[in-house]
mmCIF file of the N, C-alpha and C atoms, coordinates in Angstrom:
data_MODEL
# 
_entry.id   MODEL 
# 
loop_
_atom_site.group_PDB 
_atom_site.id 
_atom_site.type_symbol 
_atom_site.label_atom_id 
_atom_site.label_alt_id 
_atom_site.label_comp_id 
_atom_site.label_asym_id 
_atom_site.label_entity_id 
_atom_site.label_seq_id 
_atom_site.pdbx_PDB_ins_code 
_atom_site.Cartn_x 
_atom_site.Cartn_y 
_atom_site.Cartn_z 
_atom_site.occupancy 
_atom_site.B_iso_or_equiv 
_atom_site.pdbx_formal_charge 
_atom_site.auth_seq_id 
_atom_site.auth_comp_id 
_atom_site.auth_asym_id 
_atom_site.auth_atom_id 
_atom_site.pdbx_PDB_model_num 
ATOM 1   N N  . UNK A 1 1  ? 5.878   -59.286 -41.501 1.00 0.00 ? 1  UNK A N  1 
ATOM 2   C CA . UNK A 1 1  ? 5.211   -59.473 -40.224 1.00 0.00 ? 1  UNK A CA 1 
ATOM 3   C C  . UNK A 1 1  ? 6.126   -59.111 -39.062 1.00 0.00 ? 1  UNK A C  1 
ATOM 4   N N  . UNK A 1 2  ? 7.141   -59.182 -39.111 1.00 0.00 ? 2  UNK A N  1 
ATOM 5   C CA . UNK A 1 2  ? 8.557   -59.032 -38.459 1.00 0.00 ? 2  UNK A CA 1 
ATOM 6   C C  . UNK A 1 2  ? 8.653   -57.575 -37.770 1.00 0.00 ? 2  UNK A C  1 
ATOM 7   N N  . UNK A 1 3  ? 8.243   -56.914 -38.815 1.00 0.00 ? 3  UNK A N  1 
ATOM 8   C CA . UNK A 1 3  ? 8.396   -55.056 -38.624 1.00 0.00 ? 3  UNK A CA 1 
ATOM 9   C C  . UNK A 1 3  ? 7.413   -54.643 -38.033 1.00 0.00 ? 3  UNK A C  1 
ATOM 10  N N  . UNK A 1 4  ? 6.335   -55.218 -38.303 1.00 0.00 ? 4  UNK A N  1 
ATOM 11  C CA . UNK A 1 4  ? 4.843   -55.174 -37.718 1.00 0.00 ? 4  UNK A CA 1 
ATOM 12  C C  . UNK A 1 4  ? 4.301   -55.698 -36.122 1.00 0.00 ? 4  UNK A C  1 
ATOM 13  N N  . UNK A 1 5  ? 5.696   -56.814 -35.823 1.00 0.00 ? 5  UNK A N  1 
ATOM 14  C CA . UNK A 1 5  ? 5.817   -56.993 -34.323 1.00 0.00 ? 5  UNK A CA 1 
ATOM 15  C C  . UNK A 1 5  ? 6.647   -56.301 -33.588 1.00 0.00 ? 5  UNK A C  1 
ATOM 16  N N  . UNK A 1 6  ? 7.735   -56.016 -34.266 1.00 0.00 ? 6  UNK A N  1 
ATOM 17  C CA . UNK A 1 6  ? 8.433   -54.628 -33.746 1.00 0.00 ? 6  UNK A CA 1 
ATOM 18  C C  . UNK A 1 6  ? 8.019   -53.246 -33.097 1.00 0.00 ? 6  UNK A C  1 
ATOM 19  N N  . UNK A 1 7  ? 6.956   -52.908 -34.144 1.00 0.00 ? 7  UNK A N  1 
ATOM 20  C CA . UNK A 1 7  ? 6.364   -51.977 -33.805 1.00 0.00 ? 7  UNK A CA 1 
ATOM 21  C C  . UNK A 1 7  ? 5.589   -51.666 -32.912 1.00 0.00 ? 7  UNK A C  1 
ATOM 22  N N  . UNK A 1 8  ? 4.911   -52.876 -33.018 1.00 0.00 ? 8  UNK A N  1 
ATOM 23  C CA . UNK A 1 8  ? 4.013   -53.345 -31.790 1.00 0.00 ? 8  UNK A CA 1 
ATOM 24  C C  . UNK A 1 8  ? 4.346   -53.309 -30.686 1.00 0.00 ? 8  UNK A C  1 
ATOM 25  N N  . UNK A 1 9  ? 5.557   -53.635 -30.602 1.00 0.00 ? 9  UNK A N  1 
ATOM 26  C CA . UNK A 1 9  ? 6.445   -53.692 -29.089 1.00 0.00 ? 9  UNK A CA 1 
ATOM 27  C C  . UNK A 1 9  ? 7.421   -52.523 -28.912 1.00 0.00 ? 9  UNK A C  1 
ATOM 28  N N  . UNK A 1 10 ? 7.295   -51.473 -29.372 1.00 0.00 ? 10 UNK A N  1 
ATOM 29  C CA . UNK A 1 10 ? 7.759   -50.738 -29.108 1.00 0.00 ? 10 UNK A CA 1 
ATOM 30  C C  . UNK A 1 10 ? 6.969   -49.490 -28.483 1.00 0.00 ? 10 UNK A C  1 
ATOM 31  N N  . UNK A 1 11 ? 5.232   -49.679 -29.239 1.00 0.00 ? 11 UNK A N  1 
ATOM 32  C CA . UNK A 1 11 ? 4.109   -49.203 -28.605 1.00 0.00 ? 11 UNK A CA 1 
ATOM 33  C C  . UNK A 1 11 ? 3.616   -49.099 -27.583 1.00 0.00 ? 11 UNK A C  1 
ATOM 34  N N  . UNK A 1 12 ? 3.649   -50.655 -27.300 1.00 0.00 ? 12 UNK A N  1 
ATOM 35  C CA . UNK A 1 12 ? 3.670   -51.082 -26.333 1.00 0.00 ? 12 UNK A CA 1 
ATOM 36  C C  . UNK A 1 12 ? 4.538   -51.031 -24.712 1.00 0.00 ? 12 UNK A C  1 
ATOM 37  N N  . UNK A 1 13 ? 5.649   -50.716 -25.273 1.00 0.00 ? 13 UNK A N  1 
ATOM 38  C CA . UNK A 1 13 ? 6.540   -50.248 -24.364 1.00 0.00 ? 13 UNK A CA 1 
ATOM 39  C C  . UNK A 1 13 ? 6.362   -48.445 -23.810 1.00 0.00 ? 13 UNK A C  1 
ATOM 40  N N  . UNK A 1 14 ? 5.458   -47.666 -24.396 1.00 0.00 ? 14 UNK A N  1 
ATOM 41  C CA . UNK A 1 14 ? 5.032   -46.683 -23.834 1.00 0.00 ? 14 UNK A CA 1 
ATOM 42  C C  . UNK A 1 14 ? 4.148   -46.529 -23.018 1.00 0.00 ? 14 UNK A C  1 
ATOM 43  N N  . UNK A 1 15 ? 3.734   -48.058 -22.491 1.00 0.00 ? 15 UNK A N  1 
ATOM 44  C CA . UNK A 1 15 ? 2.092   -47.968 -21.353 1.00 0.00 ? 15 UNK A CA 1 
ATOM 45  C C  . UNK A 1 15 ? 1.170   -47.263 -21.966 1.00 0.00 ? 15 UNK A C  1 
ATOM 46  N N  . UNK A 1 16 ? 0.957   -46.926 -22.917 1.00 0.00 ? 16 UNK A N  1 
ATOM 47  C CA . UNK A 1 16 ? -0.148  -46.013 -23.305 1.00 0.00 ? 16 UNK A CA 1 
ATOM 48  C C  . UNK A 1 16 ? -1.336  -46.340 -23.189 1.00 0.00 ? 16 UNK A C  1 
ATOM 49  N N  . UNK A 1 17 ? -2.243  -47.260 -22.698 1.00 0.00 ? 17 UNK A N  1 
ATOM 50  C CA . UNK A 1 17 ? -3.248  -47.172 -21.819 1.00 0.00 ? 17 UNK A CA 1 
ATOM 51  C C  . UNK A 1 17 ? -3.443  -46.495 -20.820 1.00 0.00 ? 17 UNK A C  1 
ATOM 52  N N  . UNK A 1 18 ? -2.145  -46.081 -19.724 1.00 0.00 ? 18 UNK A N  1 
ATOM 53  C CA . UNK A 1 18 ? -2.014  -45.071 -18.507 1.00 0.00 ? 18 UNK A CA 1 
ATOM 54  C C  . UNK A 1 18 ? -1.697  -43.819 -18.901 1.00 0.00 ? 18 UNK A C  1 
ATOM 55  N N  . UNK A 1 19 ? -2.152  -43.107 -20.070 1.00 0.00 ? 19 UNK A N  1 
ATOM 56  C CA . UNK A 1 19 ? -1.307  -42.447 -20.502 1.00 0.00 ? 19 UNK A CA 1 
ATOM 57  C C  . UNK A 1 19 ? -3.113  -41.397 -20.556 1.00 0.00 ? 19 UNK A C  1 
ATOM 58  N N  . UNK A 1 20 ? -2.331  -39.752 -20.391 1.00 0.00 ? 20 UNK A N  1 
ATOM 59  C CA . UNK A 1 20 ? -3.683  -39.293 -19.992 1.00 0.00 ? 20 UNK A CA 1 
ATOM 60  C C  . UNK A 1 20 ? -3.552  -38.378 -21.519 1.00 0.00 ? 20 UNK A C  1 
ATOM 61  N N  . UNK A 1 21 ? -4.901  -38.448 -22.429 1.00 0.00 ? 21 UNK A N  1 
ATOM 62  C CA . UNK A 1 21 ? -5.462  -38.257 -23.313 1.00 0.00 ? 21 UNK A CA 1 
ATOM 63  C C  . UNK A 1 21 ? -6.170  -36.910 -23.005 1.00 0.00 ? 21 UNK A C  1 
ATOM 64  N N  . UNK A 1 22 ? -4.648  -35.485 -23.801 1.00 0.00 ? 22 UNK A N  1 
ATOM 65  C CA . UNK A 1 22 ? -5.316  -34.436 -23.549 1.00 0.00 ? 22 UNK A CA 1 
ATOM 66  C C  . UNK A 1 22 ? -6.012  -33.910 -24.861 1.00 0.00 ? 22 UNK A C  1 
ATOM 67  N N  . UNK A 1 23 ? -6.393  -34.564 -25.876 1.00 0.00 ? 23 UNK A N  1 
ATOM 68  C CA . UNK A 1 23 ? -7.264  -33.842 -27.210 1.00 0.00 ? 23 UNK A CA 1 
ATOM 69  C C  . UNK A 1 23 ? -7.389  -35.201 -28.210 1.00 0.00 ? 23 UNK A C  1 
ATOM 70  N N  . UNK A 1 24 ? -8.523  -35.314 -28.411 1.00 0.00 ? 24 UNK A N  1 
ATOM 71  C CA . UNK A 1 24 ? -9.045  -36.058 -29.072 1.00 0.00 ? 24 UNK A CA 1 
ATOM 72  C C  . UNK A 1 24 ? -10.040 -35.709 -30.949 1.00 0.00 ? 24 UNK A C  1 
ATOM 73  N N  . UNK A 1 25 ? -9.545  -35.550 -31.865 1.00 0.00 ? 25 UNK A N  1 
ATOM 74  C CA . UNK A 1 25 ? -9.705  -34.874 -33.293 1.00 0.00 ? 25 UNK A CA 1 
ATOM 75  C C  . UNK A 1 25 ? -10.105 -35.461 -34.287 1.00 0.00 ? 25 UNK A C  1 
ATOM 76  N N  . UNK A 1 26 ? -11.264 -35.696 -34.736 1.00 0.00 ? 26 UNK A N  1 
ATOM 77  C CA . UNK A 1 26 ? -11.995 -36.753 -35.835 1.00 0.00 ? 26 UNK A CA 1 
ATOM 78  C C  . UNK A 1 26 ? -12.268 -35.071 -36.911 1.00 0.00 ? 26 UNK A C  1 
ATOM 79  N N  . UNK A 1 27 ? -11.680 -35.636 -38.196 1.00 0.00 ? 27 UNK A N  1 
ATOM 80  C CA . UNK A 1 27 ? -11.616 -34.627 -39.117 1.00 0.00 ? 27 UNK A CA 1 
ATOM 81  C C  . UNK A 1 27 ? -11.897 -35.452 -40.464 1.00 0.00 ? 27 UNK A C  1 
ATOM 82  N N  . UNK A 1 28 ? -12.812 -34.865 -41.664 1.00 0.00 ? 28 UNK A N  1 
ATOM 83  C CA . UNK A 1 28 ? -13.230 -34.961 -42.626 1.00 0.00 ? 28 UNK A CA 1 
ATOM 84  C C  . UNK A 1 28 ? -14.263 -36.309 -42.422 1.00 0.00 ? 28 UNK A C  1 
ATOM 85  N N  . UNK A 1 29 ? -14.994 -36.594 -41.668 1.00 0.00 ? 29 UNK A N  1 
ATOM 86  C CA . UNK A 1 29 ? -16.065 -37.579 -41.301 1.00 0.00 ? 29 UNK A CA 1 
ATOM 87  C C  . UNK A 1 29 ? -15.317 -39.053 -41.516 1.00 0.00 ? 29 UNK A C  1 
ATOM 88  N N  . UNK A 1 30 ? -14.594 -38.780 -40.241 1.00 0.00 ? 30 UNK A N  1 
ATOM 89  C CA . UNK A 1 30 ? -13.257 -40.195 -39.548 1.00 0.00 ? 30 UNK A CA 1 
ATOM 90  C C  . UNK A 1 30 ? -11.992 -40.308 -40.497 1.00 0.00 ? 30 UNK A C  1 
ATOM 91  N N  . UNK A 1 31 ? -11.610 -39.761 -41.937 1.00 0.00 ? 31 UNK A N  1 
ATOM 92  C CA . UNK A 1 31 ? -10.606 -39.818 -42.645 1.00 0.00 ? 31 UNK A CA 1 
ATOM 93  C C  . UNK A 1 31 ? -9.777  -39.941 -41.676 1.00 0.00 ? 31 UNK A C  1 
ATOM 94  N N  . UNK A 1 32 ? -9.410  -38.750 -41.116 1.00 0.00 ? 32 UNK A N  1 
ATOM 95  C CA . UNK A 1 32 ? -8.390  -38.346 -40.469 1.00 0.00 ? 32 UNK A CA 1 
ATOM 96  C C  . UNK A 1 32 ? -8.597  -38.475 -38.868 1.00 0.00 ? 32 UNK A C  1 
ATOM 97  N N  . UNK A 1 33 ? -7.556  -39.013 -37.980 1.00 0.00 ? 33 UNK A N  1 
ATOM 98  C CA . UNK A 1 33 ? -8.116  -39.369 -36.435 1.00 0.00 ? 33 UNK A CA 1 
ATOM 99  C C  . UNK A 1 33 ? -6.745  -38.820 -35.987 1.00 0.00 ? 33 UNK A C  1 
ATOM 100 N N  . UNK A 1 34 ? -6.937  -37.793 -34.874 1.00 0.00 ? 34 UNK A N  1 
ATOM 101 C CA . UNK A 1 34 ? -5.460  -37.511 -33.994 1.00 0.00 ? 34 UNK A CA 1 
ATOM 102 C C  . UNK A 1 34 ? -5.641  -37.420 -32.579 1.00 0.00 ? 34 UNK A C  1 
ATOM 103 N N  . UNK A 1 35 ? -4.979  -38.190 -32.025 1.00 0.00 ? 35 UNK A N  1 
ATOM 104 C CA . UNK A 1 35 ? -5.435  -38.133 -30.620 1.00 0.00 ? 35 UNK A CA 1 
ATOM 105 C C  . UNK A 1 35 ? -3.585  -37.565 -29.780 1.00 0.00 ? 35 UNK A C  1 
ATOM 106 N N  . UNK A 1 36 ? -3.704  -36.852 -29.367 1.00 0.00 ? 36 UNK A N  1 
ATOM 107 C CA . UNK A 1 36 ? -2.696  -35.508 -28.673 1.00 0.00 ? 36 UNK A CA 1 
ATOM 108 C C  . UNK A 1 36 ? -2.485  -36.097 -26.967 1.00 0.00 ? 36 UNK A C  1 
ATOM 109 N N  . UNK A 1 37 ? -1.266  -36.991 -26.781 1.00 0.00 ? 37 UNK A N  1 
ATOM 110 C CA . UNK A 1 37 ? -0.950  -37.953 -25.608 1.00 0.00 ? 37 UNK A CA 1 
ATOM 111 C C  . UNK A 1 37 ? 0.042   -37.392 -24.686 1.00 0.00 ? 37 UNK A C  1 
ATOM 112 N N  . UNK A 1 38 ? -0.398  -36.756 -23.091 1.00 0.00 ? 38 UNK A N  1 
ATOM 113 C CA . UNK A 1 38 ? 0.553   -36.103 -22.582 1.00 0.00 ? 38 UNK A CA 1 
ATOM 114 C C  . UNK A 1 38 ? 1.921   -37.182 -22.353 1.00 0.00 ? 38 UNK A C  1 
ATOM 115 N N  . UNK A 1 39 ? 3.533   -36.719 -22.681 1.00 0.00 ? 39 UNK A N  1 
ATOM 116 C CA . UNK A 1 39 ? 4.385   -37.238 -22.020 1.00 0.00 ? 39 UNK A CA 1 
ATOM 117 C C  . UNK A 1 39 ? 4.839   -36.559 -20.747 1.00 0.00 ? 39 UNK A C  1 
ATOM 118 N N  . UNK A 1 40 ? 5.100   -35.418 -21.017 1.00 0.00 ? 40 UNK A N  1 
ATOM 119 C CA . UNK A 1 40 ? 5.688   -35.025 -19.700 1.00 0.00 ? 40 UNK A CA 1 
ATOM 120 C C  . UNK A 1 40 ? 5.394   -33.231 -19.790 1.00 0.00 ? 40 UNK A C  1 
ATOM 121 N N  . UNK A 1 41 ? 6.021   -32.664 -18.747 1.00 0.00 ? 41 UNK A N  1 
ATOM 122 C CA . UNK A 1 41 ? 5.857   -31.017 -18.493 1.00 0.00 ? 41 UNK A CA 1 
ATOM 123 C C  . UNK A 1 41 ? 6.224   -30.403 -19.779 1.00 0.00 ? 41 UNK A C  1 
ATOM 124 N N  . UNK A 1 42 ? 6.921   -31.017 -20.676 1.00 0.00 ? 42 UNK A N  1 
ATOM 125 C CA . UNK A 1 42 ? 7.810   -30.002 -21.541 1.00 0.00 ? 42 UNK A CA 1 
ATOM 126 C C  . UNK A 1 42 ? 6.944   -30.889 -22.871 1.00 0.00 ? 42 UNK A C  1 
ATOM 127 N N  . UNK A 1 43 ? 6.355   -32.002 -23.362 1.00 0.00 ? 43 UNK A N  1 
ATOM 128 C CA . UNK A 1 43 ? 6.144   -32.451 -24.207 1.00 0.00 ? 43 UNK A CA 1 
ATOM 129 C C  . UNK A 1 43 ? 4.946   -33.703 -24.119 1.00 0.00 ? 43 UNK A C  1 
ATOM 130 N N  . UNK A 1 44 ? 4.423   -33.725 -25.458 1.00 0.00 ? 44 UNK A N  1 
ATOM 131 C CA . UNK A 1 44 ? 3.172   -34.142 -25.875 1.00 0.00 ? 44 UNK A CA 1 
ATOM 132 C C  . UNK A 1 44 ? 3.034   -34.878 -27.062 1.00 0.00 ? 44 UNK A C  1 
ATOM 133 N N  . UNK A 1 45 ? 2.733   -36.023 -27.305 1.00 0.00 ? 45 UNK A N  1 
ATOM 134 C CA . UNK A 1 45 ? 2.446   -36.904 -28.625 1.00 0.00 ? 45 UNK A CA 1 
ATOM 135 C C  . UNK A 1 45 ? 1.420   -36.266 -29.476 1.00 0.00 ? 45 UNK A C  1 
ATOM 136 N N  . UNK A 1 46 ? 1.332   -36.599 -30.611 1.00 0.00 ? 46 UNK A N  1 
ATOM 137 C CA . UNK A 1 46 ? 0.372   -36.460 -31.156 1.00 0.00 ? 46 UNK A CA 1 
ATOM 138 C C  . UNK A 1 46 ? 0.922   -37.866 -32.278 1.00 0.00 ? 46 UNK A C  1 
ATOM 139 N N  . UNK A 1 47 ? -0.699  -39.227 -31.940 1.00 0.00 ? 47 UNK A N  1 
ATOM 140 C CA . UNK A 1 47 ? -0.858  -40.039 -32.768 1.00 0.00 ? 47 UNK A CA 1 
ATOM 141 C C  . UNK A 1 47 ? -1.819  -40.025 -33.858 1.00 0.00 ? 47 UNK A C  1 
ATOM 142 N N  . UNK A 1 48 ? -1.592  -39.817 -35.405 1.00 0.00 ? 48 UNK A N  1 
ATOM 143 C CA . UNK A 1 48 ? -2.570  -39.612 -35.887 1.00 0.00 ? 48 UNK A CA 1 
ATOM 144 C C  . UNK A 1 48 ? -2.786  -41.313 -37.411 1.00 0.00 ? 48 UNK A C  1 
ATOM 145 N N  . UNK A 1 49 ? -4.153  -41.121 -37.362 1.00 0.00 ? 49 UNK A N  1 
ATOM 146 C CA . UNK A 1 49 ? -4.357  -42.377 -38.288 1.00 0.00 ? 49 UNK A CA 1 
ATOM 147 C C  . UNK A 1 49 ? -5.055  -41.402 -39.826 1.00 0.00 ? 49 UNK A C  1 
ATOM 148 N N  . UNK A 1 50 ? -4.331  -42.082 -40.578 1.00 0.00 ? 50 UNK A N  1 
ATOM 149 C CA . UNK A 1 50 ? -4.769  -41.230 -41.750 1.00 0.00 ? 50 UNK A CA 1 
ATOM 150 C C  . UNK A 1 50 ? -5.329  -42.043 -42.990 1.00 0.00 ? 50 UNK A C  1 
ATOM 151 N N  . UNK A 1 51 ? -6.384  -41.517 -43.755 1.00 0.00 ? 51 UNK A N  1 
ATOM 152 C CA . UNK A 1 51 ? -7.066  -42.313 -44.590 1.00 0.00 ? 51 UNK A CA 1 
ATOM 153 C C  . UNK A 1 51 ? -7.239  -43.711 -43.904 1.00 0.00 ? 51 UNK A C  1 
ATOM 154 N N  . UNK A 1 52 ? -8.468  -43.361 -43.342 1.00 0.00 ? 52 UNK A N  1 
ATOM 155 C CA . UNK A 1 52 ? -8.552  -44.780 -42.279 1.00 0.00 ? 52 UNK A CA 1 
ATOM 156 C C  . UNK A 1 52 ? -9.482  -45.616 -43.185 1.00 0.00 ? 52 UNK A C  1 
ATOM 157 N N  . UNK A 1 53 ? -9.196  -46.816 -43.193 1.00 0.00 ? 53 UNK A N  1 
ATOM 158 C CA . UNK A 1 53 ? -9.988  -48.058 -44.365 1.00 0.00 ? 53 UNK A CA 1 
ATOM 159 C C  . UNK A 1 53 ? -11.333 -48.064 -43.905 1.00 0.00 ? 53 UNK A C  1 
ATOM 160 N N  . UNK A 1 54 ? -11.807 -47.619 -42.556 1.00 0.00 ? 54 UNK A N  1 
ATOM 161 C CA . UNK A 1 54 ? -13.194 -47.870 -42.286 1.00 0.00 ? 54 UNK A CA 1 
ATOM 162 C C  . UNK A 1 54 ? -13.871 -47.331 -41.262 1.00 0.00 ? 54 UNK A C  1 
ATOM 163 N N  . UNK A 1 55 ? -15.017 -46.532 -41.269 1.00 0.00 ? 55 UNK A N  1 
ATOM 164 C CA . UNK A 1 55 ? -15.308 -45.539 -39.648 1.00 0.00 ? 55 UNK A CA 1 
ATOM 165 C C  . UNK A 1 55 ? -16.968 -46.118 -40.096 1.00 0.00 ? 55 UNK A C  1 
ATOM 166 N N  . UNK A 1 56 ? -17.596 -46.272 -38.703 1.00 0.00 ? 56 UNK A N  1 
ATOM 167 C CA . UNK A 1 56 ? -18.834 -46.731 -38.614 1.00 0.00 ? 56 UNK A CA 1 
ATOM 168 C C  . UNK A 1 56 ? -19.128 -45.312 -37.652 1.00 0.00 ? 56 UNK A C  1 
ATOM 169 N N  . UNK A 1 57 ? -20.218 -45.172 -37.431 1.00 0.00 ? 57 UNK A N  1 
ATOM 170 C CA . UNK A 1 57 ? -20.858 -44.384 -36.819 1.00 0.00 ? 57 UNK A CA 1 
ATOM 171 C C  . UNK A 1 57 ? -22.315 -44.924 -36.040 1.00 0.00 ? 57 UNK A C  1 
ATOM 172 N N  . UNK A 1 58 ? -22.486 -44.650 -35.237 1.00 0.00 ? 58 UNK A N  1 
ATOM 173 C CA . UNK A 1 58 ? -23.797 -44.751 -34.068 1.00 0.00 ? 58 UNK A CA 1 
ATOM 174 C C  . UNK A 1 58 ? -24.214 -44.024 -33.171 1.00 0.00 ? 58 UNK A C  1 
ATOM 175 N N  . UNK A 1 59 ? -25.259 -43.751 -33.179 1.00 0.00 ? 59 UNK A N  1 
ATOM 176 C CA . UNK A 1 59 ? -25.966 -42.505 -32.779 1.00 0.00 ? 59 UNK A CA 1 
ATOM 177 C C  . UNK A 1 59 ? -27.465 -42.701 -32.667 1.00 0.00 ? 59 UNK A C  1 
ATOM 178 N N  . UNK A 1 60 ? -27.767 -42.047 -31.466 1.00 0.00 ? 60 UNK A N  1 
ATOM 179 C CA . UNK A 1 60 ? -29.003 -41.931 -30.535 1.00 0.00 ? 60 UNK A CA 1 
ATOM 180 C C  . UNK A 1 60 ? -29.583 -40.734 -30.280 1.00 0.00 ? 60 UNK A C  1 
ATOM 181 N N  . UNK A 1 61 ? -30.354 -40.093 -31.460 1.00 0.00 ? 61 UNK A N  1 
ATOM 182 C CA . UNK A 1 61 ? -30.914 -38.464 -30.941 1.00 0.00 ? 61 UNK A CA 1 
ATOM 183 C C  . UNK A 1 61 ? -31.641 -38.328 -30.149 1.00 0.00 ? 61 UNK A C  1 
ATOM 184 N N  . UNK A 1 62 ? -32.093 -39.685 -29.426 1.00 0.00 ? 62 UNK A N  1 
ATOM 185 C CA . UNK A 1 62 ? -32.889 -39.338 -28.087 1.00 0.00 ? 62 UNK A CA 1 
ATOM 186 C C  . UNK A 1 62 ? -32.022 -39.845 -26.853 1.00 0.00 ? 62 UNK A C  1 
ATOM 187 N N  . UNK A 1 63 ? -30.650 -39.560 -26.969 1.00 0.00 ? 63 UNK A N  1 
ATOM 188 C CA . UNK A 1 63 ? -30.066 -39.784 -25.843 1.00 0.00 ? 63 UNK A CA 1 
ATOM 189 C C  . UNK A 1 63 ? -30.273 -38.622 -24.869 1.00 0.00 ? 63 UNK A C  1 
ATOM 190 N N  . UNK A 1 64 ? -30.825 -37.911 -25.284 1.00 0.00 ? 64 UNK A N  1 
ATOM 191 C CA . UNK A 1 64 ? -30.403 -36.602 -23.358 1.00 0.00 ? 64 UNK A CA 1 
ATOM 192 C C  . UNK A 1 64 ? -32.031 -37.181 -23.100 1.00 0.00 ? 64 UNK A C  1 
ATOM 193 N N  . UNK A 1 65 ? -32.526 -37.882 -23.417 1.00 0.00 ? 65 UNK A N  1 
ATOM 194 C CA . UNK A 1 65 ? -34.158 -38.156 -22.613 1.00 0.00 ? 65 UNK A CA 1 
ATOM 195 C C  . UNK A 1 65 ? -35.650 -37.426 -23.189 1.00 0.00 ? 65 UNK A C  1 
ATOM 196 N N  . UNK A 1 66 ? -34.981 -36.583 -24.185 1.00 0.00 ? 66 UNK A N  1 
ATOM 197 C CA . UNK A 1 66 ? -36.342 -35.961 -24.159 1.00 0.00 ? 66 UNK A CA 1 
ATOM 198 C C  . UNK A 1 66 ? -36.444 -35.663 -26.241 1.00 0.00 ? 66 UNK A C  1 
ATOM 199 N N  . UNK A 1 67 ? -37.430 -35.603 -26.256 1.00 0.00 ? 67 UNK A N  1 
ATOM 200 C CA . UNK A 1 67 ? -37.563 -35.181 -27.866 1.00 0.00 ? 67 UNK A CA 1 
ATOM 201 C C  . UNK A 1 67 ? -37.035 -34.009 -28.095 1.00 0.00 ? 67 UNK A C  1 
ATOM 202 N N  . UNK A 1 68 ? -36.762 -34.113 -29.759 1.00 0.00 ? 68 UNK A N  1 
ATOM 203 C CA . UNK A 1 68 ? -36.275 -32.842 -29.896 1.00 0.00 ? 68 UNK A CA 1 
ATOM 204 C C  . UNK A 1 68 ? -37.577 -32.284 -31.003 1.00 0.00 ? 68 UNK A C  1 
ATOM 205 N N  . UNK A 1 69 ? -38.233 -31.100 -30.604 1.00 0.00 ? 69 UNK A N  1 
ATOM 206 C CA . UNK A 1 69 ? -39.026 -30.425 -31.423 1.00 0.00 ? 69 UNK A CA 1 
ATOM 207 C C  . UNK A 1 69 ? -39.204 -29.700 -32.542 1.00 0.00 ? 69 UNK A C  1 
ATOM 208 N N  . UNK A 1 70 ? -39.293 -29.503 -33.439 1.00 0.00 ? 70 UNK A N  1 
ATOM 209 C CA . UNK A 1 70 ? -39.029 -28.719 -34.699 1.00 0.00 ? 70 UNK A CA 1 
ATOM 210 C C  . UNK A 1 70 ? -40.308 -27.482 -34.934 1.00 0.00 ? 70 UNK A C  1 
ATOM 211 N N  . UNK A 1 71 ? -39.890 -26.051 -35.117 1.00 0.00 ? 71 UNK A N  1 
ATOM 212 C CA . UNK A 1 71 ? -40.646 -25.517 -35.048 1.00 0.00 ? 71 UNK A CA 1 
ATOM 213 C C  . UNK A 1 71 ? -40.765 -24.621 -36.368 1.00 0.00 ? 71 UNK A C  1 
ATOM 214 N N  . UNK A 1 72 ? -42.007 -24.033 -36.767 1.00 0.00 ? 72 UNK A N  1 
ATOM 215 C CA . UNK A 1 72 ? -41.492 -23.147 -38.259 1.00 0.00 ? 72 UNK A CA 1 
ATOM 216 C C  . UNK A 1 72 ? -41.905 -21.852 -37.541 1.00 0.00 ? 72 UNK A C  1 
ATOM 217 N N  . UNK A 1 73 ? -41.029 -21.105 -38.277 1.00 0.00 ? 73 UNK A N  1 
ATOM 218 C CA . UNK A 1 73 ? -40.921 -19.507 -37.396 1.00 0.00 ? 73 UNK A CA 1 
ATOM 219 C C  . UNK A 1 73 ? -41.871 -18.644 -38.666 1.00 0.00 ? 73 UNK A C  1 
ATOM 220 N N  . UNK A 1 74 ? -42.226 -17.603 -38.191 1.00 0.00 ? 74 UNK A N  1 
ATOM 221 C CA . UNK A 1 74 ? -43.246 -16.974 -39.245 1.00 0.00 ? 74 UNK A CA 1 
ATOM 222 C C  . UNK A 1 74 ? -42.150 -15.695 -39.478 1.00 0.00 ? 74 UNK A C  1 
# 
């Protein structure tokens, strides 16, 4: 638990909430998650979570407002 608060606080010590989020990467349906964190002019994070234990998904196909139509073409 020791290493696990360490870490934590060392995360933590990067402000990374203020931190501006230039690429965001969901690969093999959530396995893989990388999100690409500017530091400065010359350099850039990249945090990635791998074989993730659990991805939910939610979704609204009538979110832009309007139906979507299906048509058969001849």
């Amino acid at each position: 638990m020791e290493k696990i608060e360490s870490l934590q606080e060392k995360i933590d010590k990067t402000e990374y909430w203020d931190m501006k989020i230039l690429d965001f990467q969901i690969n093999f349906l959530g396995d893989e998650v990388s999100m690409w964190i500017y530091n400065d002019a010359d350099t850039s994070w990249r945090v990635s979570f791998l074989s993730c234990y659990k991805v939910s998904y939610e979704t609204d196909a009538t979110w832009r407002g309007r139906t979507v139509r299906m048509y058969r073409y001849r």
